[in-house]
N, C-alpha and C positions, 0 to 999 in steps of 0.2 A: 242433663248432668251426666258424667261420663267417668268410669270409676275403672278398677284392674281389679279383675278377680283371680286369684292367686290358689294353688294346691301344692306343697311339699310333699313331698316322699321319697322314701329310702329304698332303694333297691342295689343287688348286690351286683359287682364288674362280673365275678368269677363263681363257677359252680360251685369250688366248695363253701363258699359264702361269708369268706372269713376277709373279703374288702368290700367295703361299702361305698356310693356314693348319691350325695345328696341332692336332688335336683328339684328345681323352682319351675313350675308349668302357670304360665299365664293370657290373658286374653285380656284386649282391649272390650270393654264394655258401655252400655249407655246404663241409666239409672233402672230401666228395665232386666237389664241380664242380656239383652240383645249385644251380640257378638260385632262388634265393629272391624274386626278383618284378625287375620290369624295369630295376631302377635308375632312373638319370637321362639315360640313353643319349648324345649328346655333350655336354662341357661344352668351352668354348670358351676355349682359354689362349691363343690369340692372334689377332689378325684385323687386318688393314690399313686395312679398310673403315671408313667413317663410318655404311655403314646399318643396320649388325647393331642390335640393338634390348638397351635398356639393360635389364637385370636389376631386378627391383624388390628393394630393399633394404627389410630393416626399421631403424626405427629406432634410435638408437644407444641401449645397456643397458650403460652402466657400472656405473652403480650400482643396487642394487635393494633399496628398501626397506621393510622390513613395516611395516607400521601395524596396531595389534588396531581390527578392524571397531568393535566398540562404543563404544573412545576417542573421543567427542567431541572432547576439547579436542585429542587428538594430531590429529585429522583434519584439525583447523583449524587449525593451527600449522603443520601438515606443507607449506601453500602459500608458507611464506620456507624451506622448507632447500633445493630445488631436484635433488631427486637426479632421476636420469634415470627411473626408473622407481619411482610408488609403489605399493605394493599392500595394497588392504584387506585385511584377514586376515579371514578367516572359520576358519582350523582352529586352528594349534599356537601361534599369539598370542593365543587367546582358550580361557578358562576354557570347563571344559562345561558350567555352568549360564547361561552368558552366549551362549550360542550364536545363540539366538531374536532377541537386544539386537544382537548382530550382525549380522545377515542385514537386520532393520528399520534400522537406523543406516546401515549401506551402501544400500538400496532409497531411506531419507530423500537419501540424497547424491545419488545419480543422477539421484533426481525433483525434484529442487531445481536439481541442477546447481552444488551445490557442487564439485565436480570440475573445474568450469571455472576455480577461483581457483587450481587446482596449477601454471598457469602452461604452460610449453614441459614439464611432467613429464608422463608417461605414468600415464593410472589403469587399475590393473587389480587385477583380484579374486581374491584365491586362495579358492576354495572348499572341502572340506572334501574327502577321498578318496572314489574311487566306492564302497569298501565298507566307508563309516562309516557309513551310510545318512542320513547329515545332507547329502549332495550335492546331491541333488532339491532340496532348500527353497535351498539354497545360491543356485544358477540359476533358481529364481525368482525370489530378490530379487534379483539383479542384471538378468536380464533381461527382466522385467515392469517396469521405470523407464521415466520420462519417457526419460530417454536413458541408452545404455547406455556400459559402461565400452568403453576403449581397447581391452582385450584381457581375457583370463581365463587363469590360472595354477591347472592341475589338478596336486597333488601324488602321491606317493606311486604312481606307476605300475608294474604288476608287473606287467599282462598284455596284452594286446591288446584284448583283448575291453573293458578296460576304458574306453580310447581309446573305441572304438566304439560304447559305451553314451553315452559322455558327448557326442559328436558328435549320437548319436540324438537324445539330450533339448534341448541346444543348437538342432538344427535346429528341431526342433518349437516350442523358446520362441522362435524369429525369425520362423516363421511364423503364428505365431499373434499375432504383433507387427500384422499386418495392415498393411504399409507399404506404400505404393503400388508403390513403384520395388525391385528385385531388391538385396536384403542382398548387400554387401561378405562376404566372410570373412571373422570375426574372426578375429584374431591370439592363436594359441596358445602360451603358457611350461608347459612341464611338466616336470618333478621325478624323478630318476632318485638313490633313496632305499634301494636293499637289494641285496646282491650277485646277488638274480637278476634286477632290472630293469640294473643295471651291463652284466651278462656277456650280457643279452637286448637289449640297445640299440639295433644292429642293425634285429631286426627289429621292432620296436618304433617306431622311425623311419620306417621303411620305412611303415609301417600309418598313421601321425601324417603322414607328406605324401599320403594318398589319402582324407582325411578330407574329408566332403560340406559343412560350414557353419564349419570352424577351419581355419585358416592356422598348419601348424606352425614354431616360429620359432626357438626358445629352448629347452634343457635346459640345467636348474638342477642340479648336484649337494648333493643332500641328504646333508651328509656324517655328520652326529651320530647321524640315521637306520639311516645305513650301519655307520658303527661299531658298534651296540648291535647289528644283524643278525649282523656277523660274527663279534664279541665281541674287537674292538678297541681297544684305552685309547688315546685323546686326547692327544698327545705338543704339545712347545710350537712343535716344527718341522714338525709334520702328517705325519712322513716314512711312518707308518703307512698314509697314504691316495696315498701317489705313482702306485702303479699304477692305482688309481681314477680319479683326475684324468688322467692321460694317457690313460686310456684313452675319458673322457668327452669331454676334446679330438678327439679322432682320429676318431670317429662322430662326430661334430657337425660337422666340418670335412668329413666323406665327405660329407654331405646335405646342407652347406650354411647348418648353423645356428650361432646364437650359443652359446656354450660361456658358462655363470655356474658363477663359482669359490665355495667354500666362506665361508660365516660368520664370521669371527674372532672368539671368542664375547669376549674378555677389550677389550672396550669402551673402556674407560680408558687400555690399554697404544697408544698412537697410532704410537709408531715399531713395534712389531710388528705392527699390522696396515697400515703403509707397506711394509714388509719382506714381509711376504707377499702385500699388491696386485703390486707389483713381480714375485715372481716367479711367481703365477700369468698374470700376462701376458707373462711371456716362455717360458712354458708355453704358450699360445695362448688362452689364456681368451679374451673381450671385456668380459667382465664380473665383478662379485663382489657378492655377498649383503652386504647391512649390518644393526645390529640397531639404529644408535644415529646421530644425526645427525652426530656430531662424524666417524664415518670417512667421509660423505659428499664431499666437498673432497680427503682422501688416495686414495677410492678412485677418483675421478674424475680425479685429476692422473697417478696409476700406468695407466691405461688410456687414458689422454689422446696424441696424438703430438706433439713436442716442436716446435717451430717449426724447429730444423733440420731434424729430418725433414720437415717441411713443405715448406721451401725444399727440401730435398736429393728430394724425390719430382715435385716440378712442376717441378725442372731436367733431372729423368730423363726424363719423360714427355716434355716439350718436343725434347729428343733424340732422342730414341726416331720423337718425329714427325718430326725435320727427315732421319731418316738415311731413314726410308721415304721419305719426298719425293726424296730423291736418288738410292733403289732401295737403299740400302744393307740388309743384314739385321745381324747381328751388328756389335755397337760396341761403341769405349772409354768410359767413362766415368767420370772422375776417377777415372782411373788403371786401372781394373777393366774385364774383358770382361764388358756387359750380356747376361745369359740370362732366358727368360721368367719364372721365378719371382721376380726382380728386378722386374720392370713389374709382375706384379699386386700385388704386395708395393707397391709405390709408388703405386698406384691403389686399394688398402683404405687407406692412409695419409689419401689424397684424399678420397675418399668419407666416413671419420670423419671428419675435420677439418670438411669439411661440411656432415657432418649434427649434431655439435657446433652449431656455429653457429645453424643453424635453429630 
């Protein structure tokens, strides 16, 4: 069993000791206290300062949606539905004789640069698992292309080592790319698919942020996966999967990543799959799986922040700065004593609204 052991403390920015700031010191553990690798060592919940240095955020993933690799006409349709993130399919949207049709149709896209007509969407590629042995040719065609996709979505992760195969071969197709100037990271989504990658997640993470050529960003809960592993029947209120999904939230939030909620597989049904955008993001998601364009627009308004929140987070913050300005620490705020989980809660608000926009 595998737990975080946490210490708070107060220490001041400046010698004469009249600003303080609060930092969270953590370590990945086993049930023994043995140290599972360094963590993230301080993370910064609050700071007075203007020079602390802004965190780089990934892009916003409300929506994310599959596309099968070999669909031409979807591929090309797919640049008016606007969902935040689309992804070629190379695995479980595509038949197994069509595989080859896929990897060539995606390699046509990126060397053409059809992917530039998806607009402000995200192109990325799901490839096929590292022990389907179609993964190799997978990362060929996408990164042997005139240009490469936004990101890459590796599914079905059970091991570590698996991570680290796929980073090995990643690296080697960027450099083999032969680019003048030193490859960015790509940005990595991967797939947490069977109750031993669930219950392994951890560390599994852990291994996904120390990756040499991927930027880990994103776990997607593979829930249909997960149910045939544990041998769970599909209920119409998912209550089957609760411990799952929370517990996907909660390592993803430890490391810092975006949490994608479960598929609604009944496409047609649009108020149930509003009802459950809804409450997987007040579970913590950021995001949710789509199979079909029409829940594109519901699952974007359910993970969307509401224009009061808007207003209600830029009056907070603007507060927040005037009572520092006066030295003040602790404040009211229509009506409520502000505490720090309140401000960063109002500054993730800010930041999606944002990057929305962009």
């Amino acid at each position: 069993m595998q737990g975080l052991a946490c210490r708070i403390s107060l220490r001041p920015l400046i010698s004469t000791g009249q600003e303080w700031t609060k930092t969270l010191q953590w370590k990945l553990c086993d049930s023994s206290g043995r140290v599972l690798g360094p963590g993230h060592g301080e993370s910064r919940l609050f700071s007075s300062t203007s020079s602390q240095a802004k965190e780089k955020k990934p892009p916003p993933r409300r929506a994310i949606l599959y596309v099968p690799g070999n669909d031409e006409r979807k591929i090309k349709k797919v640049a008016s539905i606007g969902a935040d993130c689309i992804v070629l399919d190379c695995e479980d949207g595509v038949a197994a004789n069509k595989k080859d049709a896929a990897q060539e149709m995606i390699h046509e896209v990126l060397n053409t640069g059809l992917h530039g007509s998806f607009g402000r969407s995200e192109c990325c590629v799901r490839t096929n698992s590292v022990d389907s042995g179609l993964c190799e040719e997978d990362l060929k065609a996408a990164l042997t292309a005139s240009h490469l996709p936004h990101s890459l979505m590796l599914p079905k992760v059970n091991e570590a080592d698996e991570l680290k195969w796929y980073d090995d071969r990643v690296s080697k197709a960027l450099a083999g790319r032969g680019d003048s100037k030193k490859q960015k990271l790509l940005p990595l989504i991967w797939m947490a698919e069977s109750a031993k990658s669930v219950m392994d997640l951890p560390e599994l993470a852990h291994v996904a942020e120390n990756l040499s050529s991927l930027e880990s960003q994103c776990i997607v809960f593979g829930s249909d996966d997960f149910c045939a592993d544990i041998g769970a029947v599909r209920t119409h209120d998912a209550s089957e999967l609760l411990y799952a999904r929370q517990r996907v939230v909660v390592i993803c939030k430890a490391f810092r990543l975006q949490a994608i909620d479960l598929v609604y597989i009944d496409y047609k049904n649009l108020e149930g799959c509003r009802r459950q955008s809804l409450e997987g993001a007040s579970m913590g998601f950021t995001g949710k799986q789509a199979i079909h364009p029409s829940q594109i627009p519901i699952i974007h308004d359910a993970f969307s922040p509401s224009e009061d929140k808007i207003q209600w987070a830029t009056r907070l913050i603007q507060e927040f700065q005037r009572n520092q300005e006066l030295g003040k620490g602790a404040f009211v705020f229509d009506g409520k004593m502000i505490d720090m989980p309140l401000l960063l809660q109002a500054k993730g608000i800010i930041h999606l609204a944002e990057g929305i926009k962009t």
